[in-house]
Structures are given as C-alpha cells and as structure tokens.
N, C-alpha and C positions, 0 to 999 in steps of 0.2 A: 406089721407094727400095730398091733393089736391097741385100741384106747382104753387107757386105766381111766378111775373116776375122778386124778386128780386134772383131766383134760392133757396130761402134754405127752400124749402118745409114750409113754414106759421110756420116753427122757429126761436124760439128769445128768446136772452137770458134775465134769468129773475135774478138769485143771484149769489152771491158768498161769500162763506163761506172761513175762513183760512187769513193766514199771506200773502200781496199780494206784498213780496217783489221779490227782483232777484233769480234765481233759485241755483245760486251761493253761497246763505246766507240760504239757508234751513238746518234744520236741522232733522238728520234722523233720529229721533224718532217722528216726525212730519209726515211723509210722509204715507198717507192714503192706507191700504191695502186693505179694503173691506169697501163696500157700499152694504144697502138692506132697502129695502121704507120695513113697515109692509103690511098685506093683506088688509087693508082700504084706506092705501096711506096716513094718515091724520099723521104717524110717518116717521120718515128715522133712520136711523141708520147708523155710519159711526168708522170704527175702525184703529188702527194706527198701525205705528211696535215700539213706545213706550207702547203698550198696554191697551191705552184708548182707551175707547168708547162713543162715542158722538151722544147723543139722539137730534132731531129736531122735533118740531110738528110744524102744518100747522096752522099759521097766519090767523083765520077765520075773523079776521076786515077786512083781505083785501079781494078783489074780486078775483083777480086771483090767481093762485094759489103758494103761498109764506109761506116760513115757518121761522122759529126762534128759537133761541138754547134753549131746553129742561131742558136735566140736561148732566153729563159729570161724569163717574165713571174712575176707576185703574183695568181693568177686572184680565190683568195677570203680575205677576213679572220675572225679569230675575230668573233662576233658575241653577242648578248643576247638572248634573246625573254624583253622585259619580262612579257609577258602571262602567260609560262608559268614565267617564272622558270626560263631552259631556257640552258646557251651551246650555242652552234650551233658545230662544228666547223670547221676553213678545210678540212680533208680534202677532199682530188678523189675524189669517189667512181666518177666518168665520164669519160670526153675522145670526143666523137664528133666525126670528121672532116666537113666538108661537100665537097662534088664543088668542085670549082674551078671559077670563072666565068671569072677573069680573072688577073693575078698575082702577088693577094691571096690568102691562104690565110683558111676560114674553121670554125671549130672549135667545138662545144658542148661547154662545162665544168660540171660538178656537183657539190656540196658536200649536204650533208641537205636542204637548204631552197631553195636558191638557183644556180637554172640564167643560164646569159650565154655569149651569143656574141660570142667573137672574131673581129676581125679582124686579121692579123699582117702587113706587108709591108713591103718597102723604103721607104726613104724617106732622100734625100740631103739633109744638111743645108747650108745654105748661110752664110756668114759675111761681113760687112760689112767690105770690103777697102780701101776708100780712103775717107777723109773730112776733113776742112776743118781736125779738129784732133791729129790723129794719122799718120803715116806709118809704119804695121808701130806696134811700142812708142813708137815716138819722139814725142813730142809736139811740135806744130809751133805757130807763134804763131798770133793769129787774121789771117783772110786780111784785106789794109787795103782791097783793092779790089775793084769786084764783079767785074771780069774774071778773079780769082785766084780764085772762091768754086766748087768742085768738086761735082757730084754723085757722092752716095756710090755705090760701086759693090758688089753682092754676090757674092763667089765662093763654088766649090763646096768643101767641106770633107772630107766621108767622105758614104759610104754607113751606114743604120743597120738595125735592123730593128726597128722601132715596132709594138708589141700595144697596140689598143686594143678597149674592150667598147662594142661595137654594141650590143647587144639582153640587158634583165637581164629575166627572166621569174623574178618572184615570186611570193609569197602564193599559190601555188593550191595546197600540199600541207602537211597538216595532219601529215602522220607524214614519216618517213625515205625521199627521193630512194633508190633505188638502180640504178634503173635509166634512160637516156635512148636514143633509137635515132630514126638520120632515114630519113625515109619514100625510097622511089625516085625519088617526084617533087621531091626538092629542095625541096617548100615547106612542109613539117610535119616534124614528130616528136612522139613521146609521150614523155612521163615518169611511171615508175612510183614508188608507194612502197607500204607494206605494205597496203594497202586500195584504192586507189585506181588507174588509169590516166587519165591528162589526154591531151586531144591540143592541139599550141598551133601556128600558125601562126609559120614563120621570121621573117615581117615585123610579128607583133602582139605585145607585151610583155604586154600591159595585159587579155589576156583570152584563157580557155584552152577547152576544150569536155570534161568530164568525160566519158567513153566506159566505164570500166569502175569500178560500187562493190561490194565488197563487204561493205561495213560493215553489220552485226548493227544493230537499234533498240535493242536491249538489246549493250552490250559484254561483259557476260560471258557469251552466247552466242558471244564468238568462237572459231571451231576452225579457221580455219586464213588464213591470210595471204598476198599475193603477192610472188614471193622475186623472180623475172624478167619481162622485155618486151622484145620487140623484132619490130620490122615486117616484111614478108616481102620479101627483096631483089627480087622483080619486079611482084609486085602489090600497087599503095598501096592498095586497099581491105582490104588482109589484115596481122592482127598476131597475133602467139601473145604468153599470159602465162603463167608456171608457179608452184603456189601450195605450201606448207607440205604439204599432203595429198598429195606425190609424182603428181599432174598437170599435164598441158599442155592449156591450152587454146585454140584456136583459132579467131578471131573476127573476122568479116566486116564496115566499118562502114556497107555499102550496105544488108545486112539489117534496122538498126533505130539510133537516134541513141545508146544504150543498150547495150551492147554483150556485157549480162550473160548475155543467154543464146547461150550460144556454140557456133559452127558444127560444131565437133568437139573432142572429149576422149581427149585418149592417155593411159591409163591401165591400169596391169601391178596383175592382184588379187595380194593379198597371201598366199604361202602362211600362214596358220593354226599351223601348225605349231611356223614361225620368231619368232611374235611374242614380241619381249618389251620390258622398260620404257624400249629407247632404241628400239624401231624408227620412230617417230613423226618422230624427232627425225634417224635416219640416210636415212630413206626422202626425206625434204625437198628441192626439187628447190634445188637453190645456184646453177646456169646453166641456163641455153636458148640455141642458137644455128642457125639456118636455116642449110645447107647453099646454098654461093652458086648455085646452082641451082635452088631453093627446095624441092626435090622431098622433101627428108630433114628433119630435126631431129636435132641432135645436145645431148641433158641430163647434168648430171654432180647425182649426189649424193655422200654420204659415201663411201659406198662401191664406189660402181659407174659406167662410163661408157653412157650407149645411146643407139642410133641408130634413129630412129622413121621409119618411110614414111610420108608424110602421107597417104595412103592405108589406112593400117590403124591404126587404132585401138586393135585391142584387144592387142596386145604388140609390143614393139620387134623389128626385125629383127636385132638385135645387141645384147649385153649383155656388157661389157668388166667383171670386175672390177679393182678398184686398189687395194682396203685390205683385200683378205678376210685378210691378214696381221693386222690392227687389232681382229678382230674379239672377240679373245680379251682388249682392252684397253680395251674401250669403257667399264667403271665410270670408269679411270683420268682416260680423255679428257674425261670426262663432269665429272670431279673437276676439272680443270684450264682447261674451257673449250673443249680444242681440239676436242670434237667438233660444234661451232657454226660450226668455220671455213668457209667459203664457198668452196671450188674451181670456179674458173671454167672453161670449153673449149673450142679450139677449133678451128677445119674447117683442114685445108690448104690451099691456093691452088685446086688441082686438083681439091676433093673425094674424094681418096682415101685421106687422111691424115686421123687426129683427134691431138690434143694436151692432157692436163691435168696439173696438179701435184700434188705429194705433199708427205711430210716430208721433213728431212733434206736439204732443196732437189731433192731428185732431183724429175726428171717423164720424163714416157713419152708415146711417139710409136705409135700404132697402123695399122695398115694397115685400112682398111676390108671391103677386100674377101679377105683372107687372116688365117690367123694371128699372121702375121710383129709384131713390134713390138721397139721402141727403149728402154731404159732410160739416163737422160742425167742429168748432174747440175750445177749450176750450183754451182760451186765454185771458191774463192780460186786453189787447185791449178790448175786449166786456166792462168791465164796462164804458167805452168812448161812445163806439160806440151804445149799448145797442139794438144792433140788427146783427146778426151774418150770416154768411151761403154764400156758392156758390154752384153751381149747377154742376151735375156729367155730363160730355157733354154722347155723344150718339155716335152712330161707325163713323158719321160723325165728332164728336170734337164739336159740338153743343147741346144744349137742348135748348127749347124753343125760339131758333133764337140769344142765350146768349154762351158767350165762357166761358167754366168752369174753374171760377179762381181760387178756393182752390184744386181741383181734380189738376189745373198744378202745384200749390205749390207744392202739398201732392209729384208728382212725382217729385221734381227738387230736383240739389243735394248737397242741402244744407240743408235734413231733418237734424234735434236735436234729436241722438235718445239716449238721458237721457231724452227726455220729452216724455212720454208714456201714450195712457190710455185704460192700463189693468182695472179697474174695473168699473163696473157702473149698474145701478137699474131702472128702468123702472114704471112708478107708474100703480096702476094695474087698475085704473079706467077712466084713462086721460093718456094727451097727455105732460105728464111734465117728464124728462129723471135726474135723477143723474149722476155725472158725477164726479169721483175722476180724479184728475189733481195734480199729486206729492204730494204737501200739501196744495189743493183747492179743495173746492166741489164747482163743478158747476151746477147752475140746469137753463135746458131748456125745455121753452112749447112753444106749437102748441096750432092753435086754432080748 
C-alpha cells in the first residue's frame, strides 16, 4: 500500500449503501451490528439490531470493484425468556459465511441466544398458464365436452431469491452469544458467550459439546469473562478465546474433551506503574483474529492494536496505539459508557495490513511490517468529495513533507462519540474494506 501524495495510502471511497440522512433521524433498528465479505469476496453480508440481514454481491459489469443489493431476509425476532423474565434482542450479533458446496449460499446468524443457519438461493417461480376456466384474466364457460377439457399448463414467471433457516441451534447458552466462528473443516463451529465455549456440529441442531467453562461454583468469585472465539483458519483441532483479563488463549481439542486448560497463553505483564481504576476495564481484550495464515494473532482493546506470533507468548511483536489521544478522557468515557465499546479488527487479505475503528467514524489502516499507516473516515462528505483519506504524521508531525489533517481531527476535541466504527470486513483477495458507519455501509478500495 504504497503512499500517494494526497496522504491516504492510494484509498478512495467507492459506495455507500443505507439511509444518508442526519444521524439524529436514524432509527435503531437500522443501525448495522456486523459486517463479513464471504471467502470469495464477490458476496458481503451485513446485519442490523432490527435483525435483518442484508446480502450484496459484486456488480461484475463494472470494472472496479462494486457491488449491489442481493436479497434481504428477517434472520431473528424479538423474543421472551419466560423463565428469566429477560426479552432477548432480534440484534445480529454475528453473520459467518459457510464455503459454498453448491449454488446455494450458506450463512450462520446470531442474536444473544439463538444461532440458525441459512440457506439463500435462487429459485424460479412458476405460474399456472392455461386452465379450463380462465384464458389470461378472461374467464371462459365450463368446457361441455371431454374433448375440450385442457390440462393446466405451468409457466415460468421470475427468478427470486428465497432465504430459508436450515438449522436453528438453541438452548445451549445461558449468557450473551457474542461470538460464532466455522471450523476449516466445514462441519463444526463454536459459539462463545461470557463463560462458556460450545462446539455444535453443522448438521446437529439438537445437541452441542461444551469445550470451554469458565464459570466460578460460587458467582461472585467471577473476575473475569470471555469477550472472543474463533477457530484457527488451518487447523480444526485449534481455537483461541480472549477473556476480560487482557489474554488470549489457545486451545487444542485433541488434548482433552475439556478444553480449560489451555495449550498456550499470550499475555503483556502489566507495567505497575500505569495502573489505575479503568485499567481493568481498558486492558480487556474486545477482538481476536488469526491472521489467514494462522501464524500471527491480531487483539484490539480500548486502547491499543497488537499483533502476537503464536509462537511467543510472552509479548506481542507489535503494539499499535489508537486512543492514547483518550487517555486523558477516560473518567468522561467511563461516565457515558463509551469506554465499554467493543472495537473489533481486522487482517488484510495479504496479511500485511491490520484495520480497526475509532470515534468520529474515522478508522486506521496499519502496515504491519513498517510504520507507514492510513487515517480514513467514513463520512456523509465522501459521496461529494469521492476520494477520501489524510495521512498519519510521523514523530516529527509530518509524513511525506504533508501535515496530517484527519490524525489532527481524530485528536481534537470535538470528536462525536455516538459515531463509531466498531465493525468492518476486509475482502479477502483485494484491497476493497467494509465499513459499518451506524446505518451506512461504506466501502473503500486501494489500487
């Protein structure tokens, strides 16, 4: 990702999808919780906390790369847990692609409580075209003789695209879904929530295999919780989970049915020093994501991005700050919530890019192997401007002889922080980025 002179690494914005009025008139059943491109890149997927999901495929008329709305399902409804006297949200808190078999797409979706797999494909409908007492509208008398008496005939009508739920995997999770990831071999996946990892078989609804508990016999012994999950893109016996206490752990299901005592722990000691009454609550890991190579780990917490060799354990080979600008306003955040927000991350297609979000909608693009990085911002403005980006200055306050104008933004204090972007999807073959923006998906490419 070579940096042009206008600072924003040879990015430009290319769509925008959603309602593109004031942020003021949104409405919260619109507001996009997760985004994920499938493993070809040529679909995206995008889900709400009204509990749609919103299919995109890629616009092959055009050259670069552009897509256009698919089809659009009702994945989950609000619900009731009589027992607990609890409503369960329609919120998509997940959308996992499955590999294609055939030329049905098939997708796992997540709400708190209640995992289901789709299946979405064409389907032509056909309509009954001739019969004994209709001609088109016309209505005909009844035929008087049997030699006049016609068999109905059906023609083709349109093509559709029909979502239906295959597989509803319930009851196995007593706390908050947040996490769901499929295994490499196509025929499992886990789903996490604050205590628990399940692993459930694609083709069993009706029965899961608990793999990881943390749950205390006493609950107010709990200190700490699991925030993420997800399986290792080459070897299905291998998943990492990262918990509240700023670790990752990594856990083998060949070693034991059990999976609590786990095979390796990445984990940065805490300088001493720095502690104080948010660091608990900023050190908390919000994502985990295996580099598609499996070789790395890439965590995001409040504060910081890092990139772990699964090989060493005891500190990341890279530690990216993102909010040390925040740090001076943590009572504030603390006061209003936002230092709870959950920033997700993630890898480039190539492995040599990382990706997370901030306030203000802006997010930043890192180079893994350099210092070079992107400051980008998903903004109303880009459809005007239709080319986006400034440049992250350098310890002198410059990069490429350019003053970095959205890096001074990002840090001035007048950030918006109800505009956030926690989620976003990375295409896995190119240089084109997803980007949820409250109730906008935005999408950005590089050349």
């Amino acid at each position: 990702m070579d940096m042009d002179p206008s600072g924003s690494g040879g990015w430009r914005f290319a769509q925008c999808f959603g309602d593109k009025g004031d942020v003021e008139d949104i409405t919260e059943a619109d507001i996009i919780s997760t985004v994920e491109f499938d493993s070809t890149g040529n679909y995206l997927a995008t889900g709400d906390k009204g509990g749609r999901v919103v299919l995109f495929e890629r616009n092959e008329s055009k050259k670069s790369c552009e897509y256009k709305f698919y089809t659009e399902f009702q994945s989950h409804e609000p619900e009731f847990d009589y027992l607990k006297s609890l409503e369960i949200e329609e919120k998509i808190n997940k959308i996992k692609w499955c590999k294609r078999q055939n030329t049905a797409h098939l997708l796992l979706t997540t709400n708190d409580k209640t995992i289901k797999l789709w299946k979405v494909f064409e389907k032509s409908l056909r309509v009954v075209s001739e019969t004994n007492h209709y001609e088109g509208p016309r209505p005909l008398p009844p035929p008087s003789l049997r030699d006049h008496l016609k068999l109905p005939r059906m023609m083709f009508q349109e093509n559709i695209i029909a979502a239906l739920p295959r597989k509803v995997y319930s009851n196995a999770h007593a706390y908050h879904i947040h996490s769901i990831s499929v295994n490499s071999d196509q025929e499992t996946f886990i789903s996490a929530d604050d205590l628990r990892v399940n692993l459930w078989n694609l083709g069993i609804s009706n029965q899961s295999f608990n793999i990881v508990d943390i749950k205390p016999v006493n609950m107010e012994e709990l200190t700490e919780v699991i925030t993420a999950a997800e399986f290792h893109p080459q070897q299905c016996n291998v998943f990492m989970y990262s918990s509240s206490k700023s670790n990752i752990k990594l856990a083998d299901m060949r070693d034991s049915a059990l999976c609590d005592r786990h095979a390796k722990c990445f984990e940065e000691e805490e300088d001493p020093t720095t502690r104080s009454f948010f660091s608990e609550i900023i050190s908390s890991i919000s994502d985990v994501k295996f580099s598609h190579d499996g070789r790395y780990i890439l965590s995001r917490d409040y504060l910081s991005l890092k990139i772990w060799d699964i090989n060493m354990e005891s500190k990341p080979v890279k530690t990216i700050p993102i909010h040390d600008h925040l740090r001076g306003k943590l009572c504030d955040l603390y006061e209003n919530d936002c230092i709870f927000d959950k920033f997700e991350c993630v890898w480039g297609g190539d492995d040599k890019h990382v990706l997370t979000g901030s306030y203000h909608n802006f997010f930043r693009i890192f180079d893994v192997d350099s210092p070079n990085d992107v400051v980008l911002q998903a903004d109303k403005s880009a459809f005007k401007a239709k080319k986006i980006g400034g440049p992250l200055p350098n310890k002198n306050g410059l990069k490429n002889g350019r003053p970095g104008g959205l890096r001074e933004a990002m840090q001035s204090e007048t950030l918006d922080f109800n505009k956030k972007i926690l989620h976003a999807s990375w295409h896995p073959r190119e240089n084109t980025i997803a980007i949820a923006a409250t109730n906008n998906l935005f999408l950005y490419s590089a050349a």
